[in-house]
Every structure is written in structure tokens, then in C-alpha cells.
MITORDO-696557 format. One record per residue (C-alpha): y, z, x. Coordinates in steps of 0.2 Angstrom, whole numbers. Layout:
N
[[Y; Z; X]]
...
***
This chain:
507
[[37; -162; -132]]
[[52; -173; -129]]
[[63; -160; -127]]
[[52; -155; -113]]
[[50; -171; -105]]
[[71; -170; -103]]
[[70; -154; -96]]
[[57; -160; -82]]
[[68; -173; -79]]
[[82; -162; -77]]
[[75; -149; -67]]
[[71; -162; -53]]
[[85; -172; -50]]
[[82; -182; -34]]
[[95; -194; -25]]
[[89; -207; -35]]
[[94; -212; -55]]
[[88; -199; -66]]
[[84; -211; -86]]
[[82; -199; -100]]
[[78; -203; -118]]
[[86; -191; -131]]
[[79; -193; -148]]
[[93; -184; -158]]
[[110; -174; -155]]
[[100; -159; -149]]
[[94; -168; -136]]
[[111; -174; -131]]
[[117; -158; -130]]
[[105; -150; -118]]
[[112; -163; -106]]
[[127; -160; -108]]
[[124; -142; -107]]
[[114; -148; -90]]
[[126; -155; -82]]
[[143; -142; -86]]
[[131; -129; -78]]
[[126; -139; -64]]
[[140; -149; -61]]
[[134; -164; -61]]
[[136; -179; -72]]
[[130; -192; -83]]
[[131; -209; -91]]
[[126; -215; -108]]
[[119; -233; -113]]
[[115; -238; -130]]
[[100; -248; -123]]
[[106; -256; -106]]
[[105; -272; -110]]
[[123; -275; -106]]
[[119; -292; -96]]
[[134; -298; -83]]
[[145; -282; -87]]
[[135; -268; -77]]
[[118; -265; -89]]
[[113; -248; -87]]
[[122; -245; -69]]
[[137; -230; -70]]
[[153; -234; -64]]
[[150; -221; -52]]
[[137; -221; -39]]
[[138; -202; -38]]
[[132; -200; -54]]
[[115; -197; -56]]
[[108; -196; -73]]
[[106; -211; -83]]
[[105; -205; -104]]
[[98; -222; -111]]
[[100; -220; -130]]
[[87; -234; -136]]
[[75; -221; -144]]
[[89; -212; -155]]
[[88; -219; -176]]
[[92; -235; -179]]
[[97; -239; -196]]
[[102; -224; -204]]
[[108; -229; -221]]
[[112; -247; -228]]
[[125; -251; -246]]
[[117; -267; -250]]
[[131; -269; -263]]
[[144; -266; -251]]
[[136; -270; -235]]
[[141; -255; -226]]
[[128; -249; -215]]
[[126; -233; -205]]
[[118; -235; -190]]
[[113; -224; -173]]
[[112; -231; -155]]
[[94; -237; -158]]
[[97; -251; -165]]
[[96; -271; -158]]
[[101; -286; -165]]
[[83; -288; -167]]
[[80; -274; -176]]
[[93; -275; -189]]
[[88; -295; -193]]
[[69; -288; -196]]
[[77; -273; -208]]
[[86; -285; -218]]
[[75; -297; -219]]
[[63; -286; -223]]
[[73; -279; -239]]
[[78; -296; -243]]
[[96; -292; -240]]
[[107; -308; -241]]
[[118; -300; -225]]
[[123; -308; -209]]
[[119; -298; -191]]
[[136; -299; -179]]
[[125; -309; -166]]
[[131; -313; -149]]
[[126; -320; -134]]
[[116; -307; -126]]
[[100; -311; -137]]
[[88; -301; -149]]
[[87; -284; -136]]
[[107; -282; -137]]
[[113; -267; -144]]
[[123; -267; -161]]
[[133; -252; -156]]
[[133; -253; -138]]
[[142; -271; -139]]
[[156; -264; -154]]
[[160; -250; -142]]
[[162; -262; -129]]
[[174; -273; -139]]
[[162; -287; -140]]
[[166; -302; -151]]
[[155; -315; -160]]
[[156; -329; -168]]
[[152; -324; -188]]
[[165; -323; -198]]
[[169; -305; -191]]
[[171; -311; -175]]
[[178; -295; -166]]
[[166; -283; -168]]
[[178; -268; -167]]
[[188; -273; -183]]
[[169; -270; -191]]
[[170; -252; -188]]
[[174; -240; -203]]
[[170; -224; -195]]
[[160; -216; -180]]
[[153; -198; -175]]
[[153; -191; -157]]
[[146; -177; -146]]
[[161; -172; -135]]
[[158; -166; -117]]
[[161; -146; -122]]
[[144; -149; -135]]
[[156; -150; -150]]
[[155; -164; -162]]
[[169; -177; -165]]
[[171; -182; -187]]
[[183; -189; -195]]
[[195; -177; -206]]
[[188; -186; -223]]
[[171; -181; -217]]
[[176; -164; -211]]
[[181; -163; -230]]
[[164; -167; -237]]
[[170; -185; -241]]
[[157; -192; -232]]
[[156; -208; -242]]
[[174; -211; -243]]
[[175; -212; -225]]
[[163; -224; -221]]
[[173; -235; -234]]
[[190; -233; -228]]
[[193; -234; -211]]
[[209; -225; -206]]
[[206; -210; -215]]
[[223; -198; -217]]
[[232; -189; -203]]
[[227; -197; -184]]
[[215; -207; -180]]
[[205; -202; -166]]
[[187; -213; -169]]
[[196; -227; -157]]
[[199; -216; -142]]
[[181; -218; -141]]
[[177; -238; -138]]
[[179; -241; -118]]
[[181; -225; -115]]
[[173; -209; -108]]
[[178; -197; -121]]
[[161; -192; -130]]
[[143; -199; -134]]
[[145; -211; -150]]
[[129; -207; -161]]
[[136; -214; -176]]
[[145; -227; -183]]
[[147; -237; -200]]
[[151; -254; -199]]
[[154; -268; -214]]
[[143; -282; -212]]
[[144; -301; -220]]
[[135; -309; -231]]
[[125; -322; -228]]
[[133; -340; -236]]
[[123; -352; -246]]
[[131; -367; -235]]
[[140; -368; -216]]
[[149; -383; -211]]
[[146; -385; -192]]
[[160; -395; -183]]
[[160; -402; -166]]
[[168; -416; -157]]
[[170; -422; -139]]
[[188; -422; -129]]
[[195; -427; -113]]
[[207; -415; -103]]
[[221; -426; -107]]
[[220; -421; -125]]
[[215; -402; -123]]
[[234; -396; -124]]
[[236; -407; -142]]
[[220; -401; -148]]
[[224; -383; -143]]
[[239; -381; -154]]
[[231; -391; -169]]
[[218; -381; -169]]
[[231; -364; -167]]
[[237; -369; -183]]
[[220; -373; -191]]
[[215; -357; -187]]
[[232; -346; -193]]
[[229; -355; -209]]
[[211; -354; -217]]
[[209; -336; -209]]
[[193; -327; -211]]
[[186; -343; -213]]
[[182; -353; -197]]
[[171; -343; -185]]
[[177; -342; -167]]
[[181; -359; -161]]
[[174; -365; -145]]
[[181; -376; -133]]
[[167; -376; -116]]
[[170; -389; -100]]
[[156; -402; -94]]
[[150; -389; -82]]
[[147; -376; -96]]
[[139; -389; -107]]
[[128; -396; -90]]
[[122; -379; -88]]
[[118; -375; -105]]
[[108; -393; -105]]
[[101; -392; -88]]
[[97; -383; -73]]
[[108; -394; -62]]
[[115; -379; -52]]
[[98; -381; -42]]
[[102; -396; -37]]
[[121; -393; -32]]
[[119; -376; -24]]
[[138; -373; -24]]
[[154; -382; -34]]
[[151; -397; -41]]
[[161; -413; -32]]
[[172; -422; -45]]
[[162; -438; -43]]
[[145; -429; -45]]
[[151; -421; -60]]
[[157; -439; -66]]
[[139; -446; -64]]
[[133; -428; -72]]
[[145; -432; -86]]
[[139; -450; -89]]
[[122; -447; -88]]
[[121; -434; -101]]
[[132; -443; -112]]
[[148; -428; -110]]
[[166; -426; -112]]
[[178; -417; -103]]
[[176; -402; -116]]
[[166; -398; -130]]
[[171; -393; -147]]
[[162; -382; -159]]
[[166; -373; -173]]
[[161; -368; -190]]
[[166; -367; -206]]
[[163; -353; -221]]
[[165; -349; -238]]
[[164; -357; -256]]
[[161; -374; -256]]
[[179; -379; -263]]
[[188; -370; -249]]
[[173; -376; -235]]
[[180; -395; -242]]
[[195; -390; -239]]
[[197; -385; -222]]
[[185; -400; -215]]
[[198; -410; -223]]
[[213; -403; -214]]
[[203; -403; -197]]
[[198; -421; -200]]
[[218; -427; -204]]
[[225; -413; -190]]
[[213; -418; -176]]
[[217; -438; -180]]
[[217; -447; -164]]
[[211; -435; -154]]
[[194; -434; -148]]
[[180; -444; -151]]
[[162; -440; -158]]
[[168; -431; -171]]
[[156; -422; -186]]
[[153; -413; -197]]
[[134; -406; -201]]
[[129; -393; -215]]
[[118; -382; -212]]
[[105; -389; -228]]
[[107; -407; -221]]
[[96; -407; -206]]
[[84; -420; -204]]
[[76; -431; -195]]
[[84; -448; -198]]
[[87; -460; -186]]
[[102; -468; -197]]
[[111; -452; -200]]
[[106; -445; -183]]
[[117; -461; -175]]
[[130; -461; -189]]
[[136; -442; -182]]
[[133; -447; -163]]
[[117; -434; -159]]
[[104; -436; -149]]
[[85; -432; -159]]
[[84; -422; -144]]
[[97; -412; -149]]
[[93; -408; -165]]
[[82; -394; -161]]
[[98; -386; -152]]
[[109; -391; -168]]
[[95; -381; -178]]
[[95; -368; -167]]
[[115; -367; -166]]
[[116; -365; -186]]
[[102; -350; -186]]
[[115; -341; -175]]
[[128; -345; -187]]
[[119; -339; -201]]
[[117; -323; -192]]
[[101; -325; -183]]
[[97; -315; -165]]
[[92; -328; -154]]
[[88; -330; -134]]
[[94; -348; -134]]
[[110; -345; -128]]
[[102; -334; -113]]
[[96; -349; -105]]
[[113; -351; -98]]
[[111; -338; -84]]
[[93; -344; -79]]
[[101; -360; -73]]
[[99; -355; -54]]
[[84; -349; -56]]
[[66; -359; -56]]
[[58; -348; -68]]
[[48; -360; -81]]
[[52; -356; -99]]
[[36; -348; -101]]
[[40; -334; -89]]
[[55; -330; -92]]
[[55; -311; -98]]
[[74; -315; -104]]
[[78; -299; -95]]
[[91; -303; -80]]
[[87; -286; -73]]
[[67; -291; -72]]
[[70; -309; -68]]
[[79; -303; -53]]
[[94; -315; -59]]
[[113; -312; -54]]
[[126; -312; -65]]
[[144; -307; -67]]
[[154; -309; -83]]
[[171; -314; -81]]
[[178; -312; -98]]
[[198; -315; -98]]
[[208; -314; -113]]
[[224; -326; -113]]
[[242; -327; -125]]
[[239; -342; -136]]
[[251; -352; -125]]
[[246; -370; -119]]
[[257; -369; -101]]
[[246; -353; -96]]
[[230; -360; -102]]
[[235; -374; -89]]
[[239; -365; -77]]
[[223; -353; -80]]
[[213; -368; -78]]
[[220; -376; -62]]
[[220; -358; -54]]
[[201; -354; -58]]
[[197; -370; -52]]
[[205; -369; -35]]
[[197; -350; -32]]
[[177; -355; -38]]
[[180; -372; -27]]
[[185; -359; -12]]
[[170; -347; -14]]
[[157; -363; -16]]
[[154; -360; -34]]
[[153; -366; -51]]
[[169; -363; -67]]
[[158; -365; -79]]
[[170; -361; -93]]
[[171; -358; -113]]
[[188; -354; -121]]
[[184; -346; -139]]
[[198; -345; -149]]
[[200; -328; -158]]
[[215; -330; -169]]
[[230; -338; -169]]
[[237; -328; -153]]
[[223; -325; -140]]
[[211; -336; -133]]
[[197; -328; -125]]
[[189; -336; -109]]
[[169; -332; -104]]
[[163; -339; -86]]
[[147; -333; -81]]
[[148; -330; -62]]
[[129; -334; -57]]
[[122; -329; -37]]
[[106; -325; -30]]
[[103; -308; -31]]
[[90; -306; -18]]
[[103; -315; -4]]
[[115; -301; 1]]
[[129; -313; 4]]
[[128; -323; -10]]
[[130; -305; -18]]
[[145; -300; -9]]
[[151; -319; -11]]
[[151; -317; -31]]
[[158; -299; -31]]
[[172; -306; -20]]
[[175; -320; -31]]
[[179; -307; -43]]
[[192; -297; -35]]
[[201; -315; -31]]
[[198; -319; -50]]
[[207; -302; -55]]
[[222; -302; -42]]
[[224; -321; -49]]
[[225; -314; -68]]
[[236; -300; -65]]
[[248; -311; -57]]
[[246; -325; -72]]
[[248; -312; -84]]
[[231; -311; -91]]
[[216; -301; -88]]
[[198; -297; -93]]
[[194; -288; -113]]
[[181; -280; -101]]
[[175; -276; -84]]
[[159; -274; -75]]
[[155; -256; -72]]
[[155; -260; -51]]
[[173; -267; -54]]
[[179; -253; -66]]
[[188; -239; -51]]
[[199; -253; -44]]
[[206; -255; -61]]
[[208; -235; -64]]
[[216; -235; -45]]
[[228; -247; -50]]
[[236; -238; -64]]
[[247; -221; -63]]
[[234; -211; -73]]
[[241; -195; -69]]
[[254; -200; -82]]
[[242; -209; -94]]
[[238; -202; -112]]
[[220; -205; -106]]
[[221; -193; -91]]
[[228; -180; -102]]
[[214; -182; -113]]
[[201; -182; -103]]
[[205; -168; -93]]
[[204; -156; -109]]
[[189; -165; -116]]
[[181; -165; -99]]
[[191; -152; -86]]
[[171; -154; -75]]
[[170; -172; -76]]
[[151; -173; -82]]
[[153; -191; -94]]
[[154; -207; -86]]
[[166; -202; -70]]
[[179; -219; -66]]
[[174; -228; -84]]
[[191; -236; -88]]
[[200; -218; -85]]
[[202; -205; -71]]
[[202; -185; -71]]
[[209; -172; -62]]
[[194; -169; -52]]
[[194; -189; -46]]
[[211; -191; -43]]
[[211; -177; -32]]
[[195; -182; -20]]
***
């Protein structure tokens, strides 16, 4: 029956976006099939809930066919010992929380922003990064399978052996690897994929303290060597400015309507008791080394900062004493509560909240769907070399160019490891108003043509924003070109994603 319902769809392609709902690889293929005899082309999501970076639009606006992957399996198979699971593009965040807590696993889900409706798959393909302990989600992956665009399927040669479990243990297999031509690409349709997951600790140490601008470049490098240290044991750290925190807090971009004036934001920052930047981080592992580590932060960070603590995660309560002995607010407490569930693994739409803070929706209506709420959002998501005097100047730059196009820098700097920082602003616009539209996607291509000549540049792009960055380059000379060409000589899978073919470069 569902086989049929994709080939009604197929057989009357209109001018308009075509969403099919494959169920298994056959399925997959028949498109494929489709679209090599009719030359035409397709785009795959896991679920489309790819908030700020694009969703479920193709990064080419010819392309007609949608291939939403949401109803293929979600969890496939799961080694509660070794907390490998084997998973298909069906499955959320939310999912995997209810199929572990279900079993009683004691396992972690790599949660991110994006709330319980994102996609475990889609956001490792995409190179997304979290803040459990194994905070870049691609370093997770021990092994994939793919559809290719002739039909045939992509395995690893220990799987192609019969060594099935093997493979799904150790990563790199023998001979090349090919599963990583596969993550921001358009090389094949991922159906499968085994990642390790964490398990979940008795105890997390959250740490957060307050800082002024003045002491961000001394902060930076002690947490640089905090972080080199105890790896594998901090999550990511993150450092977010008063208009990040405001925004997180309030829905004060109604009232500003634009970039915030230094002496509004001072009035902003007094009234809700807020530093320059925000600190937050967190701590895992056995209780020794956790004592350890929230010793050397508290000696390294000496006389920087001020409103410095540290909370466990089985000592929240509602105390007045302790509340004002750590500097937080009751009213904070449900946030602090809220913050460790993530922590610990937990999908949750609080951090959404973020990018309904220009819009008037009441919390009771809010669908947590930017693409039903009718909200705009772009993701800016740079990643920077672990070196105070361009973190400075990345700073002063961004400034200048969202004070230019009358909007707000609302800014976090995670710091991934000792070498690269990694720096999210949410780029928020009316999407009804056409020129607030055209405002943010230009605000965009200034932010880009600024990074390039800085020398850094987004992890990922937006699907709109995606051929600029494939014109730039000289594809015709790239490994990529040469492979898609052979994998894809009629161009039917994801046309401009991060890569060019012969057919495009010669329209």
C-alpha cells in the first residue's frame, strides 16, 4: 500500500515540492530509480526538523522531490553492555529517551538544542555537536550503511566480510574508509549507522560564574588549559554574552525591535542581575576525579569573575540559605533543574525558547515548530582557532556588521576542545515581512565575506546559502567533484549540497 502511495506521488509531479515517506530501502530505491529515468532529482531529510540551517528545503530550488525519512526504523538494535546502538533515520531524541528509559538503560541521549523532534541521525550527518560528554556527535559514529545514487548499497569491508559486529565496534575498519564521505555530503542516502552512547553518571558538577569583557581573554586561556587537561571529562564549556542570556530570560527583542543601544543593554544588564558573559559548564566522572577538576577550576579561575558555583545535580533544593550562599535566584531554580536534566541526557524544549523571543506567541501555544509558528531563523554557526586575538577580533567585527543591519549578536562561544571554539548566534527576523527576510539573509552574506577574511568560517551552512559556498571553490579540481560525478553522472541527490557536478557546473 505504501509502495503505492510513492508511486502516486511520483507519477504526478507538479511545480510544487513533492514529500515522500519511504518505509524501508526498497522504497528508497524506487526513487532513485524515478528520478535516473526521469531526470529529475531529489533531497533526503531524516525528519526535517533542521531548525535555523534550512529544515526540509533542498539546496536547490529546482529540485522537486522532498524524501522525508521520519517513518523509516528507529532503533534497530541496542549493546546495553557496550552501549552501541544501531539505529535508522526514524529516530528523535525523543524517541531514543522513551526506548531507554523504557528498558531501564542507564545510557545518556547526545541532546542538543534542537528539542525532543530532532533527529539522532540527521544532526551526526550534519556534524552537530552537544554538550554530553561526547560532545561532537561525528566522533560517536562507528559505522554507517548507504543507498548510492546508481541503487547499489554502500558497507564497510568488515561488513562486506560477514563481520557485521566487529564493524559496528571498531570504527575504521581495514583498507579505506569511505563511511565519512558521507556526512555533509550528497553522496548516498544514510539508512544506517551505529553509534556509542554514554552512560548516564550517578553525579554531575554543574559550574557557572559571571565575567566582565575585561576578563574574557584571561578566562579564555585558563579554561584552554582546564579543558586540554581533564579531557573527556568537562562537557562543552559555554561562554554566552548579556544579549544571549536576555534572550534566553526574556522576550526583550519585542521591546528593542532592532540592536540593542549600549546604555539600554546596561539597564537590561542591571535589571536582571547579568554580566558581561555567562559561564557554564560541567563536570563528569567518578567522584574523585569530578573533586578534582572543581578544584583546579576554582584555583585557575582565581580572581577572575564573580558569582562563581558549583551545584550537583542531587543537591537541588529549595533553600533560601544555600540558594543566597551560590548567588541564584529561586526563580532560577527551575531553569538550574531544567539545565541538569539536559545534562544528564534528557531531550528537552527549553532551550527552543530562544528563538521565540521575537515572536508573541504565549507559551501555551507555542507548537515548538519554527516552520508552524511562522518564526525566522538563521543559524550562524562559525568555528574559530583557539586564539584569543581572533576571538577579539570576531567579537568586534560581529558587532559592527548586526549594529549595521539593525539587529541583535546574541552570541554563545562553546568551547570544543583545546583548539577550536565554536560560535552559535541565532539570527532571528520576521518571516512574514519580506524585508526583514531579505535583511537577515543579507546579514548573512556580510557575516560570511567577514569570516572568510578573518579566517574563520561556519561548521555548517543553511541550505539557501549552500551554492555560494560550492561557487566559491574550484570544484572542477576537487576530490568531491570527481566523486560525485561517478556516483551521480545524472545529478538526481541533493543538487549544490556542499559539492557541484558536471551537469551544474556546466549550466
Amino acid at each position: 500500500m505504501h509502495k503505492q502511495t510513492i508511486s502516486r506521488c511520483l507519477d504526478n509531479l507538479s511545480a510544487s515540492k513533492n514529500i515522500v515517506y519511504p518505509e524501508n530501502t526498497e522504497e528508497i530505491k524506487e526513487v532513485i530509480t524515478y528520478c535516473n529515468e526521469n531526470t529529475c532529482s531529489f533531497y533526503p531529510v531524516s525528519s526535517g526538523n533542521n531548525w535555523g540551517y534550512g529544515s526540509s528545503f533542498p539546496s536547490d530550488e529546482n529540485t522537486q522531490i522532498v524524501m522525508n525519512l521520519s517513518k523509516m526504523p528507529g532503533v534497530i538494535n541496542f549493546d546495553a553492555d557496550e552501549g552501541l546502538l544501531t539505529l535508522g533515520p526514524g529516530l528523535t531524541q525523543e524517541k531514543l529517551y522513551n526506548f531507554l528509559k523504557a528498558n531501564s538503560y542507564e545510557y545518556m541521549v547526545p541532546v542538543t538544542g534542537a528539542g525532543p523532534g530532532a533527529n539522532i541521525m540527521g544532526n551526526a550527518l550534519e556534524r552537530g555537536f552537544g554538550i554530553t560528554p561526547i560532545h561532537d556527535h561525528v566522533a560517536s559514529v562507528h559505522s554507517l550503511k548507504a543507498i548510492l545514487p546508481d541503487g547499489s548499497t554502500y558497507e564497510s569491508p568488515f561488513a562486506q566480510l560477514g563481520l557485521s559486529q566487529l564493524d559496528k565496534h571498531h570504527k575504521w575498519g581495514v583498507g579505506p574508509n569511505f563511511d565519512y564521505i558521507f556526512f555533509q555530503s550528497n553522496f548516498g542516502v544514510v539508512y544506517e549507522m551505529t553509534i556509542k552512547l554514554e552512560r548516564t553518571p550517578d553525579k554531575i558538577v554543574m559550574f557557572m560564574m559571571s565575567i566582565s569583557t575585561d576578563d574574557l581573554n584571561d578566562c579564555l586561556l585558563k579554561l584552554k588549559k582546564i579543558k586540554e587537561t581533564y579531557k573527556g571529562f568537562i562537557s562543552g564549556i559555554n561562554l554566552m554574552n548579556t544579549r544571549r542570556m536576555l534572550a534566553m530570560k526574556t522576550n526583550y527583542l519585542l521591546e528593542e525591535q532592532g540592536y540593542c543601544s549600549e546604555d539600554r543593554l546596561q539597564l537590561l544588564k542591571a535589571k536582571h542581575r547579568l554580566e558581561d558573559w555567562t559561564v557554564m559548564g560541567a563536570i563528569y566522572g567518578p567522584k574523585g576525579i569530578r573533586a578534582t577538576i572543581q578544584k583546579d577550576i576554582k584555583r585557575a579561575l582565581k580572581g577572575i569573575g564573580t558569582k562563581k558555583r558549583f551545584i550537583s545535580s542531587d543537591n537541588i533544593i529549595l533553600n533560601k540559605s544555600w540558594l543566597g550562599k551560590l548567588f541564584v535566584a529561586s526563580e532560577d531554580l527551575k531553569k538550574i533543574k531544567e539545565g541538569f536534566s539536559i545534562l544528564k541526557g534528557k531531550p528537552s524544549r527549553y532551550p527552543l525558547n530562544l528563538i521565540y523571543s521575537l515572536s508573541e506567541i504565549p507559551d501555551e501555544d507555542k507548537k515548538y515548530n519554527p516552520l508552524k509558528d511562522q518564526i525566522g531563523i538563521l543559524w550562524f554557526a562559525p568555528v574559530i582557532p583557539y586564539k584569543v586575538h581572533i576571538i577579539n577580533e570576531y567579537m568586534t567585527g560581529i558587532y559592527k556588521i548586526f549594529e549595521a543591519f539593525h539587529m541583535e549578536p546574541m552570541v554563545t562561544l562553546t568551547i570544543q576542545n583545546e583548539n577550536i571554539i565554536a560560535s552559535t548566534i541565532p539570527i532571528l527576523f520576521k518571516k512574514t515581512e519580506k524585508e526583514k527576510v531579505e535583511n537577515a539573509h543579507n546579514l548573512y552574506r556580510s557575516l560570511l565575506k567577514f569570516s572568510l577574511e578573518l579566517g574563520v568560517y561556519p561548521y555548517r551552512l543553511p541550505t539557501i546559502f549552500q551554492k555560494e559556498y560550492v561557487d566559491r571553490l574550484n570544484w572542477k579540481e576537487s576530490l568531491a567533484f570527481k566523486l560525485k560525478n561517478k556516483l551521480d553522472p545524472n545529478t538526481i541527490l541533493a543538487p549544490n549540497r556542499y559539492s557541484k557536478s558536471e551537469l551544474e557546473t556546466n549550466k
